[in-house]
C-alpha positions as CSV (number, residue, x, y, z in Angstrom):
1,X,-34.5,-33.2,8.3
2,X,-36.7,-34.5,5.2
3,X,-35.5,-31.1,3.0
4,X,-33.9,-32.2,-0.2
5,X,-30.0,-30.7,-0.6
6,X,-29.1,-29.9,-4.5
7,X,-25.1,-30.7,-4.8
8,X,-24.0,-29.2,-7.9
9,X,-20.7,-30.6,-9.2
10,X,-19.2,-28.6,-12.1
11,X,-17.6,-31.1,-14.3
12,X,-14.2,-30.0,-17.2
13,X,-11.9,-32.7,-17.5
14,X,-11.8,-34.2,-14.0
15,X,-12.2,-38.0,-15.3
16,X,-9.2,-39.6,-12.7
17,X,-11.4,-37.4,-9.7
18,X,-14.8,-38.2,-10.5
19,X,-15.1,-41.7,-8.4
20,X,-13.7,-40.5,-5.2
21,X,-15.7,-37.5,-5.4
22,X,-19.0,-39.1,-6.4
23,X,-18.2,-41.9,-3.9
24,X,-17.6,-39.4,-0.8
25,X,-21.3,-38.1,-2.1
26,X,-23.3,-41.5,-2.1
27,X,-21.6,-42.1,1.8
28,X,-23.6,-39.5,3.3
29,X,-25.9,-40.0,6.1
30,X,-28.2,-37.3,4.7
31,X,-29.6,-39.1,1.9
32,X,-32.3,-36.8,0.7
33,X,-29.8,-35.0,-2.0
34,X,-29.9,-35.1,-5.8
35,X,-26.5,-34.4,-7.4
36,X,-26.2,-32.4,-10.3
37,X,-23.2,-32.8,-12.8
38,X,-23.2,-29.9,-15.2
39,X,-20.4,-31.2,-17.6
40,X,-18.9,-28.3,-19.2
41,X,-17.7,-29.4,-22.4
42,X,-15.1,-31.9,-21.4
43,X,-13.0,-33.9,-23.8
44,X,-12.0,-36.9,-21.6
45,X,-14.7,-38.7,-21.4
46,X,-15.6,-37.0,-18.1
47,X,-19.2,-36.6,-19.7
48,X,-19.7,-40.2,-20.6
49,X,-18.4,-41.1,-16.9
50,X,-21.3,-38.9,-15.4
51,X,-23.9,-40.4,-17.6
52,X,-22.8,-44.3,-16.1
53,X,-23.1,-42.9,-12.2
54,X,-26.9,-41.4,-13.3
55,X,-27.8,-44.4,-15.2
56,X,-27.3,-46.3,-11.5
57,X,-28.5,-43.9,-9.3
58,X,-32.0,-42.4,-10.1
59,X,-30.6,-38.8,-7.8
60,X,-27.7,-38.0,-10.2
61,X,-28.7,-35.7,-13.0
62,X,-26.4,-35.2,-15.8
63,X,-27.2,-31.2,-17.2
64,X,-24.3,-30.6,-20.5
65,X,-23.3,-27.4,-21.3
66,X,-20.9,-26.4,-24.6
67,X,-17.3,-25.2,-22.9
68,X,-18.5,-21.4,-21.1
69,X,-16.2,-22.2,-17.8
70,X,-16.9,-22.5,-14.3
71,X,-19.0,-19.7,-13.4
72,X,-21.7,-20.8,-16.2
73,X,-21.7,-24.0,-14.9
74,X,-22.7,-23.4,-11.0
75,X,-25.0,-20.7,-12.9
76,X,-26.6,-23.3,-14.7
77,X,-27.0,-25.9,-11.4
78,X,-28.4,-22.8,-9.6
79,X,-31.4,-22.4,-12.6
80,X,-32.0,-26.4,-12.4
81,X,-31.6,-27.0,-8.9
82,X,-35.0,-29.0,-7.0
83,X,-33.7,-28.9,-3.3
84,X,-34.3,-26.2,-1.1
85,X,-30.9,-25.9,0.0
86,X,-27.8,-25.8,-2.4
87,X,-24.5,-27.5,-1.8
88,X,-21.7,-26.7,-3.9
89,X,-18.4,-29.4,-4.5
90,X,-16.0,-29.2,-7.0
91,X,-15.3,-32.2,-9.2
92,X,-11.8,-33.6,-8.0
93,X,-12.8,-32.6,-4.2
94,X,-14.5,-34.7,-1.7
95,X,-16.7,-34.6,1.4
96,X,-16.7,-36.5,4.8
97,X,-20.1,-39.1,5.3
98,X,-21.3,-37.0,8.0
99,X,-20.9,-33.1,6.8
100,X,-24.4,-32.5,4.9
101,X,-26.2,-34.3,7.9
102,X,-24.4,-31.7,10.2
103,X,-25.0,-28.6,8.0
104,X,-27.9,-29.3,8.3
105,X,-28.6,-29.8,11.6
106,X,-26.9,-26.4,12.0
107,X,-29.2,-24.8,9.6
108,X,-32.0,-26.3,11.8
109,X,-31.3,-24.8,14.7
110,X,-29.9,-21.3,13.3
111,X,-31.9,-21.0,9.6
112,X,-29.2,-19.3,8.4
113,X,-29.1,-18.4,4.8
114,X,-25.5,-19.8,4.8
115,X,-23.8,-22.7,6.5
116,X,-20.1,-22.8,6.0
117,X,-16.9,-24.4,7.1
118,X,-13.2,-24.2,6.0
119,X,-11.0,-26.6,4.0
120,X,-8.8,-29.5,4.8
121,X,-5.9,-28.9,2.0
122,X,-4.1,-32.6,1.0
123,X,-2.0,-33.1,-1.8
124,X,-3.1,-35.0,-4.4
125,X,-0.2,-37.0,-4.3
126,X,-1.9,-38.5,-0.9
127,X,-5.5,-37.2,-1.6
128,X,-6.7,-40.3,-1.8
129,X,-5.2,-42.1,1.3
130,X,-5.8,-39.1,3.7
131,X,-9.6,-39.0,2.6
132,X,-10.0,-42.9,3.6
133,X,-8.1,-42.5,6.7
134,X,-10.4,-39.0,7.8
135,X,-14.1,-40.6,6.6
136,X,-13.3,-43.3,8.8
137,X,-13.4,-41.0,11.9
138,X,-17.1,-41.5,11.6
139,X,-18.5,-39.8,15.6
140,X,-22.0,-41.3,16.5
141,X,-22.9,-38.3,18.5
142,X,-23.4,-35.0,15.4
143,X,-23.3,-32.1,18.0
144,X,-20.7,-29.8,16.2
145,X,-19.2,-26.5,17.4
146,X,-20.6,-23.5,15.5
147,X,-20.3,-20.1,15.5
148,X,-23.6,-17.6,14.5
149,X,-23.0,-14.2,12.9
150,X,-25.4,-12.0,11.7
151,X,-25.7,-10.2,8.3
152,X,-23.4,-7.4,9.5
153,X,-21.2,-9.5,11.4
154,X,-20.7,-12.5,8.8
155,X,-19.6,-9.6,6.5
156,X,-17.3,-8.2,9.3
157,X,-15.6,-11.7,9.4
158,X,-15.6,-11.9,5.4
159,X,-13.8,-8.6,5.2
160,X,-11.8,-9.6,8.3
161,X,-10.5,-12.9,7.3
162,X,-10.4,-13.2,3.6
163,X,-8.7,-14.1,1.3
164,X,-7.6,-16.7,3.9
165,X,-11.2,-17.2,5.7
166,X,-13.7,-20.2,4.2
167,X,-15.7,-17.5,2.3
168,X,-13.1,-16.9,-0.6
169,X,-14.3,-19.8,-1.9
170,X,-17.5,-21.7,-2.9
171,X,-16.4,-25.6,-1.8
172,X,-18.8,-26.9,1.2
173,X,-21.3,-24.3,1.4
174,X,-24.9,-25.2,2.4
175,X,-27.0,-22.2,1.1
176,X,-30.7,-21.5,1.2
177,X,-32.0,-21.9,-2.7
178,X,-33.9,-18.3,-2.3
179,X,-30.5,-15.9,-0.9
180,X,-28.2,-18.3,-3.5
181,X,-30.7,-17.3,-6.5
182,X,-30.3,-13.4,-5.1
183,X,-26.6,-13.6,-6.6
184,X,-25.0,-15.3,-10.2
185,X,-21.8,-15.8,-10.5
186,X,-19.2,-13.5,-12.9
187,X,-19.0,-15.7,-16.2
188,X,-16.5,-12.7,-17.2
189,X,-13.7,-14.0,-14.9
190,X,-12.0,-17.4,-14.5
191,X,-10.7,-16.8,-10.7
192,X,-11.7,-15.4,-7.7
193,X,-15.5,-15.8,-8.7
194,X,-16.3,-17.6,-5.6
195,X,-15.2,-14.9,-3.5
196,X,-16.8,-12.5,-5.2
197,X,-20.3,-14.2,-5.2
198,X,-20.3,-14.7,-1.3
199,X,-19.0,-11.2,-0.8
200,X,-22.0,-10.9,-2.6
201,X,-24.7,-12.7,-1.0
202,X,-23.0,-11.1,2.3
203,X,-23.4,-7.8,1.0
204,X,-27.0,-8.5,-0.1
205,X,-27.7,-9.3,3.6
206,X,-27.3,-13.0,4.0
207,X,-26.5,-14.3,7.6
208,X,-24.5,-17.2,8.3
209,X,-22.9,-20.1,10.7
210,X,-20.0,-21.2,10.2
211,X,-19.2,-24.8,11.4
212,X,-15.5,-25.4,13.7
213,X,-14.2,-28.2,11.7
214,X,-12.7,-29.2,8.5
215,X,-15.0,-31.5,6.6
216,X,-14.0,-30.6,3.0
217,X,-11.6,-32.0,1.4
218,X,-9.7,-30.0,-1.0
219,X,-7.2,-31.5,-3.5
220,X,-4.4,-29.2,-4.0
221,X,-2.6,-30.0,-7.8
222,X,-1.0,-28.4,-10.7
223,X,-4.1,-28.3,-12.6
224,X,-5.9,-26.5,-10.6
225,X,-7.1,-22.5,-11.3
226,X,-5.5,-21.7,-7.8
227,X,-2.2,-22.9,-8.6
228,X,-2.3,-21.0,-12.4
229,X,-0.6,-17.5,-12.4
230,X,-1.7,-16.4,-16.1
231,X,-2.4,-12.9,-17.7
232,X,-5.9,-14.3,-17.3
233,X,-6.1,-15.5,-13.9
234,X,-4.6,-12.7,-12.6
235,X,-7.4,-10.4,-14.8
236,X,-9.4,-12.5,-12.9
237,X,-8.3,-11.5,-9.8
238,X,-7.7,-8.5,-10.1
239,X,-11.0,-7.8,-11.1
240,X,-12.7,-9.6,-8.4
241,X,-10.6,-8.0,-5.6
242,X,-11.5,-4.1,-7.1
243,X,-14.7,-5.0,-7.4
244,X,-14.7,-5.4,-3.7
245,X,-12.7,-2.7,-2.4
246,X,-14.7,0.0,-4.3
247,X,-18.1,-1.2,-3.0
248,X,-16.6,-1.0,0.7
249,X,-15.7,2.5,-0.4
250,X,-19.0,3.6,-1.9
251,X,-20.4,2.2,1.6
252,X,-18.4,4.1,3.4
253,X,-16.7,1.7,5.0
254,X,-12.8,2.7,4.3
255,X,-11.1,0.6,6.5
256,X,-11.9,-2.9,5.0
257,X,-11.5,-0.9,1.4
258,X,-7.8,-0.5,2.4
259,X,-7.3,-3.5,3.7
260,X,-8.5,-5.0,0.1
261,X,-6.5,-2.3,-1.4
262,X,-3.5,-3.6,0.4
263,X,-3.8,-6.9,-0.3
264,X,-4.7,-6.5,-3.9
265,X,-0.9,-4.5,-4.4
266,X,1.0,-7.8,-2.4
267,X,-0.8,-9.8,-4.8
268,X,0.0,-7.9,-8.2
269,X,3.7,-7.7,-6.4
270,X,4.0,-11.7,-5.4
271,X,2.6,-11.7,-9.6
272,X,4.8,-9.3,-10.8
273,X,8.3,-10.2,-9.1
274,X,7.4,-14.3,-9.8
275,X,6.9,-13.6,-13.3
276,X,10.0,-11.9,-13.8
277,X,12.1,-14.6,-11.9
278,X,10.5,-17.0,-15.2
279,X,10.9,-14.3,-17.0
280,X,7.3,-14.5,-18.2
281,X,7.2,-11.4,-20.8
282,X,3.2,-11.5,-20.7
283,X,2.8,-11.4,-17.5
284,X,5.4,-9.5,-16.6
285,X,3.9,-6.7,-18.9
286,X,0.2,-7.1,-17.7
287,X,1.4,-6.7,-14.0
288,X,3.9,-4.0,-14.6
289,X,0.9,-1.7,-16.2
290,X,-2.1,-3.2,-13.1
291,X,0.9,-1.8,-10.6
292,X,1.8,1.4,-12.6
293,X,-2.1,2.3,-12.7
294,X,-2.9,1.5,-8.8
295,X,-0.2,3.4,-7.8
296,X,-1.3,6.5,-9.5
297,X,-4.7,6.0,-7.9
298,X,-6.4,7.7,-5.0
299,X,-5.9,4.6,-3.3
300,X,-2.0,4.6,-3.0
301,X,-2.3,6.7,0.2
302,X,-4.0,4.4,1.6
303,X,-1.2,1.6,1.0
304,X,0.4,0.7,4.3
305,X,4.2,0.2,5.3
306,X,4.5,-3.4,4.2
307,X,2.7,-2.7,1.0
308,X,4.9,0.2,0.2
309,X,7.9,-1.9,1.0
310,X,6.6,-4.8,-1.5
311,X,6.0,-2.8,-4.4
312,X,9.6,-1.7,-3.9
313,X,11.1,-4.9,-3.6
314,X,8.8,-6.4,-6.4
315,X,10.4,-4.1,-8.6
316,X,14.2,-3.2,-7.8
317,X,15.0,-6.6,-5.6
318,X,12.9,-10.0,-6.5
319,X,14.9,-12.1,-4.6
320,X,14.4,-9.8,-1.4
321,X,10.6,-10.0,-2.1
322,X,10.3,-13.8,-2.7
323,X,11.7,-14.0,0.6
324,X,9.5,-11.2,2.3
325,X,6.0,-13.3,0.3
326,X,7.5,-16.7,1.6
327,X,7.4,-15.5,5.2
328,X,3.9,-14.0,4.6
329,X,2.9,-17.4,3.3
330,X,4.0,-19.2,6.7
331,X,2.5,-15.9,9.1
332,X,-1.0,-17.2,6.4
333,X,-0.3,-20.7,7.7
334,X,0.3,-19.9,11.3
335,X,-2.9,-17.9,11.5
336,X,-5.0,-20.9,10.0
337,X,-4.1,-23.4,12.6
């Protein structure tokens, strides 16, 4: 296992992050890696942060960019990347010592184009704590559980699982430099790009393996683009979640087009009825006219019962519907354990 792993770190203002992230990095057991921090702009000294780390450490390259977002970033790290294998980490996330060694022992056995695993969500409240206590759970014996899917079958379980699958999103996924140069990602969007660059790469062909274990930590806060329920995030998603439904369609494959359909209209709902509870004129207006349009579209017949049932409560009852998304959000829960 001598093949060099590219880890390419967007960086925007992340400056209280950066040492527990860059720390979780230099504890890995696979140490053939060079880390790539493509600083987008930042003005809290973020930059100047990155610049100390790759004065220290002769694998830490520091590649600034003026302020283009996220997606120009990881476009940028996959232009400059010198591993044969890419591994992408976001800024105020972390990793456990031993995940790129087992990745890549996976990939050895299986050479898929894709290695992938799902998240461990903390708090950031307790992010710190909770890493320390999990890193320490250090196994001297690497065999891991894995499951092998195909190019067909990786994109069955994409279309299957998401959004609350591990391919939604980018974070912890070891992927062969040739298939991850097939695809860039959307600098036209600020959310859901992730998900629509591995639907991507899945759609393009790529197979995968995707690892039983949580090795990725991911900091839930405020700040972050998940959390944000703008006009422009939810353009963003919007956008992203269309794109895929009418490529299912065109392939003929209708049942995970209404299945994307479906959960496109619970999201513009959840969007639409939360907005209107902060009485959020903006977004109120944006969603009202995204809802008004889909539902004069071919695709409302394919809207099931409980889609139906949200728009209507969305609209005429909020309370009703805040309920009816809260106990979607524990069924979410209850399916991920």
């Amino acid at each position: 296992m001598d093949k060099m792993i590219s880890i390419i770190v967007p960086v925007y203002n992340s400056a209280p992050y950066l040492k527990g992230c860059v720390a979780s990095v230099l504890k890995q057991t696979y140490q053939n890696f060079e880390l790539l921090f493509i600083t987008d702009g930042p003005t809290d000294g973020s930059e100047e942060l990155c610049e100390r780390y790759a004065r220290k450490d002769r694998r830490i390259r520091v590649l600034p960019q003026k302020h283009r977002g996220v997606s120009a970033a990881r476009n940028v790290g996959l232009e400059q990347a010198a591993g044969e294998y890419l591994f992408f980490l976001d800024s105020d996330d972390a990793i456990h010592p031993q995940l790129l060694e087992k990745l890549m022992r996976v990939e050895e056995k299986t050479k898929a184009a894709i290695i992938a695993e799902d998240f461990c969500r903390i708090s950031s409240r307790h992010f710190e704590r909770e890493v320390f206590r999990l890193s320490e759970e250090v196994s001297p014996f690497l065999e891991t559980k894995y499951q092998y899917l195909d190019h067909r079958k990786a994109l069955e379980y994409f279309m299957s699982v998401c959004p609350r699958g591990c391919f939604y999103a980018i974070g912890g996924k070891l992927i062969q430099k040739p298939a991850a140069r097939r695809v860039r990602f959307d600098e036209t969007i600020c959310s859901g790009e992730d998900t629509k660059y591995m639907y991507q790469l899945l759609a393009e062909g790529a197979d995968a393996a995707v690892l039983d274990e949580k090795s990725y930590y991911y900091r839930k806060h405020r700040r972050s683009r998940s959390a944000e329920r703008t006009v422009e995030v939810c353009r963003s998603i919007y956008v992203c979640n269309k794109y895929i439904w009418l490529k299912e369609k065109r392939n003929g494959r209708e049942l995970y087009a209404q299945k994307w359909t479906e959960d496109t209209v619970r999201r513009l709902c959840a969007w639409h009825a939360a907005a209107r509870m902060k009485r959020d004129r903006p977004l109120i207006k944006y969603t009202y006219k995204l809802l008004k349009k889909e539902r004069g579209c071919p695709t409302k017949k394919w809207m099931g019962r409980r889609a139906e049932l949200g728009y209507w409560m969305a609209f005429y009852c909020c309370p009703a519907y805040m309920l009816l998304d809260l106990l979607y959000k524990i069924e979410t829960k209850l399916w991920k354990r």
